[in-house]
C-alpha positions in Angstrom: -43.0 -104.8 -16.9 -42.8 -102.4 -20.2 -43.1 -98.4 -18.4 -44.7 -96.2 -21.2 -44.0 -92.5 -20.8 -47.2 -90.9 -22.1 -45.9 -86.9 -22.0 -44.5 -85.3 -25.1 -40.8 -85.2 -24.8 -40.9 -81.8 -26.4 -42.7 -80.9 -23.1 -40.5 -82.3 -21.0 -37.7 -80.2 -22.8 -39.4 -76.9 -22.6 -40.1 -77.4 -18.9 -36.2 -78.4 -18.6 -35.4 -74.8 -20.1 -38.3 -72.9 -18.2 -36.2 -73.9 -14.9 -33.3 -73.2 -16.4 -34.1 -69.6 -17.8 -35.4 -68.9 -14.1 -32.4 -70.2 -12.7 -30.4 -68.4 -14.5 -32.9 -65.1 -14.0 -32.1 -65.6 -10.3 -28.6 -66.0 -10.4 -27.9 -62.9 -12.5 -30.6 -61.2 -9.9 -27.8 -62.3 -7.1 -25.2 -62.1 -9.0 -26.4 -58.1 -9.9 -27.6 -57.3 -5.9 -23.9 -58.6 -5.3 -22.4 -56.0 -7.3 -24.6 -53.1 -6.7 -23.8 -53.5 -2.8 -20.5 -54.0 -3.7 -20.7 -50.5 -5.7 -22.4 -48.7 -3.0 -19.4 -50.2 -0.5 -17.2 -48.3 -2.8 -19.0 -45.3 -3.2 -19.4 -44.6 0.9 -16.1 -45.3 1.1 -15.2 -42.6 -1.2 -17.3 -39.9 0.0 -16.4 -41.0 3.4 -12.5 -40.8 2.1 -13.5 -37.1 0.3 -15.6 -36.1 3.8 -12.1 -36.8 5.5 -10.3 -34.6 3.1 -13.0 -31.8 3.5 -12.2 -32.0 7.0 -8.9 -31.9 7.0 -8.7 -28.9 4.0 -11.3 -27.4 6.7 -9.2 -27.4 9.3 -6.0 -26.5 7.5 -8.0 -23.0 6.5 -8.8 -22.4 10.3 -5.0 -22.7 10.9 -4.5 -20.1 7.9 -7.1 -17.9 8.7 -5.8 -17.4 12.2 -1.9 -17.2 11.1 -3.2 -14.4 8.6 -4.9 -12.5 11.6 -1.5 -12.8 13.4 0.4 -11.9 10.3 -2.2 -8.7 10.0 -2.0 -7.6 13.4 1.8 -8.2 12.8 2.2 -5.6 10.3 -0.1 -3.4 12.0 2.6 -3.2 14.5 5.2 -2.7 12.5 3.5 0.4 10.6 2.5 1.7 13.8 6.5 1.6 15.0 7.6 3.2 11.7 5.1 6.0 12.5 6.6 6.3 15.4 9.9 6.1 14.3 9.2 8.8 11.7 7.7 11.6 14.0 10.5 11.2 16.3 12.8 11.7 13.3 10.9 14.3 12.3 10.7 16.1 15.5 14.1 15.8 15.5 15.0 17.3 12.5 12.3 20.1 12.9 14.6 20.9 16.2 17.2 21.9 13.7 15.5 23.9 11.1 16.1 27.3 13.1 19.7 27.0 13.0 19.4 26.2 8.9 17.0 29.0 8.6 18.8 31.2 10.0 22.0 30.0 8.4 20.0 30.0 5.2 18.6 33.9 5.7 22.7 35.0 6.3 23.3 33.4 3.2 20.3 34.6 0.8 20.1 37.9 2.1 21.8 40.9 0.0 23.7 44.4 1.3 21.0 46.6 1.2 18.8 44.6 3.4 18.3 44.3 7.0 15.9 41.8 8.4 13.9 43.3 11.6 12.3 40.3 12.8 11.7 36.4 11.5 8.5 34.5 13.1 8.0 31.0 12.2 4.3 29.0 12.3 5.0 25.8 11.5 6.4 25.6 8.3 5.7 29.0 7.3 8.2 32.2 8.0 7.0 35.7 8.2 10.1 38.3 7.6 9.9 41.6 8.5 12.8 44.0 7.3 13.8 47.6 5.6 16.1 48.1 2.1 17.6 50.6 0.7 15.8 49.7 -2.6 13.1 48.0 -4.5 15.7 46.2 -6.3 17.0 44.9 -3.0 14.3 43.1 -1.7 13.6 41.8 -5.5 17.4 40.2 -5.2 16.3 39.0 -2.3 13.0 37.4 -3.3 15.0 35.9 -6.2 17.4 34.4 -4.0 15.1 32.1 -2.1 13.0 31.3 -4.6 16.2 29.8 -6.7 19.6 29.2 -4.6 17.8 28.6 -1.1 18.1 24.6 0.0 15.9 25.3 2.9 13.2 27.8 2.1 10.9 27.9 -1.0 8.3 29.8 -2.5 9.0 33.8 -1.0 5.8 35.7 -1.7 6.0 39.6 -1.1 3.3 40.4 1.6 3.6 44.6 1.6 6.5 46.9 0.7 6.2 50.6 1.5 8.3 53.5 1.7 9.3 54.9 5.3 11.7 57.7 5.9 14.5 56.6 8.6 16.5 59.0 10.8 19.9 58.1 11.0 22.9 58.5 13.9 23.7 61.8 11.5 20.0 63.0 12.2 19.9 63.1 8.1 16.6 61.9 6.7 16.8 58.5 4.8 14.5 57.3 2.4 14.3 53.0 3.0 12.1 50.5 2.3 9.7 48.3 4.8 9.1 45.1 3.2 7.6 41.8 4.6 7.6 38.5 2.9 6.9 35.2 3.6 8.6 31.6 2.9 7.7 28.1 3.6 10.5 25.8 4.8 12.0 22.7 2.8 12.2 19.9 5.3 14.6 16.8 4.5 12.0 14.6 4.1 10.0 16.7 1.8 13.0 17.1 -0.3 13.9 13.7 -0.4 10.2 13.2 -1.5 10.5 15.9 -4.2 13.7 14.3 -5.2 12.6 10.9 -5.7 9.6 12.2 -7.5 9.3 11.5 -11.1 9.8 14.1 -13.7 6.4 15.0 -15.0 5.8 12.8 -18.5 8.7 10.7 -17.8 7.9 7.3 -19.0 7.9 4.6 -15.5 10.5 2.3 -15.2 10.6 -1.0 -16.8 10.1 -4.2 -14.7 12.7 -6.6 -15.0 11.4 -10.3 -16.7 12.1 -13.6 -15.9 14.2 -15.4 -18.8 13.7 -18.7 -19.1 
């Protein structure tokens, strides 16, 4: 028996390649959902990796934060001790500042004067006393504003003329005078000394050399 194919074999062919191109259509459609899940496996996994290091970073700053309280309250402290410290040193020192006032007066005050009384208000000295002179109580005004270490800036408050009876019952002319000085602590002259001289260029900061 002789079997006749009656289609076109050019149909047949173009049929063959229609089921091809769709095969192949549908294998690059797998081929393509196959990759984009396996992007979108990478991708969680690196935000999920990156959420993990946000944590952690997160967590680390918590730590900081609170060791940076502790650090603050820390020097807090401290300053609050060396305030302490200081007034107690200063209270200290301020307990010997009659004995260098006075030591200071004995050595700043010229023949000629006599000084009646001395009050003291905090750092301030009022000095009552009589000369024989004008001149006197200028020597003497000179003398702690220049060579005193412990008393500054005299400032002559009243001088007056006052006739004195002496032990002879003669008639004496004197002087009353009062003036007033302020007291140089230690610490304020320490200050003043490490003070720098006005238009002195500021000291140059040592650099690294590599």
């Amino acid at each position: 028996m002789i079997l006749i194919n009656l289609l076109p074999h050019r149909e047949e062919r173009r049929q063959r390649r229609k089921q091809a191109f769709y095969a192949g259509l549908g294998l690059s459609a797998v081929v393509g959902a196959l990759i984009v899940a396996l992007w979108l496996g990478v991708l969680q996994q690196l935000i999920s990796g990156q959420q993990d290091r946000n944590n952690y970073l997160s967590a680390e700053i918590k730590k900081l934060e609170e060791q940076i309280k502790d650090i603050a309250t820390l020097k807090a402290e401290i300053e609050a001790l060396k305030a302490r410290q200081k007034a107690v040193e200063n209270l200290q020192t301020d307990r010997n500042m009659p004995v260098h006032l006075l030591n200071e007066l004995v050595k700043q005050t010229p023949e000629g004067v006599y000084l009646v009384s001395i009050k003291q208000t905090g750092q301030v000295v009022a000095i009552n006393g009589i000369a024989q002179t004008n001149e006197r109580v200028s020597e003497f005004l000179r003398n702690t504003a220049y060579n005193s270490e412990w008393v500054e800036k005299p400032e002559l408050v009243e001088i007056k003329a006052a006739n004195v009876q002496t032990a002879t019952r003669e008639q004496k002319r004197l002087f009353d005078f009062s003036v007033r000085v302020t007291l140089k602590r230690p610490q304020d002259k320490e200050a003043q000394d490490n003070k720098p001289a006005p238009g002195a260029a500021p000291a140059a900061v040592p650099t690294k050399t590599s």
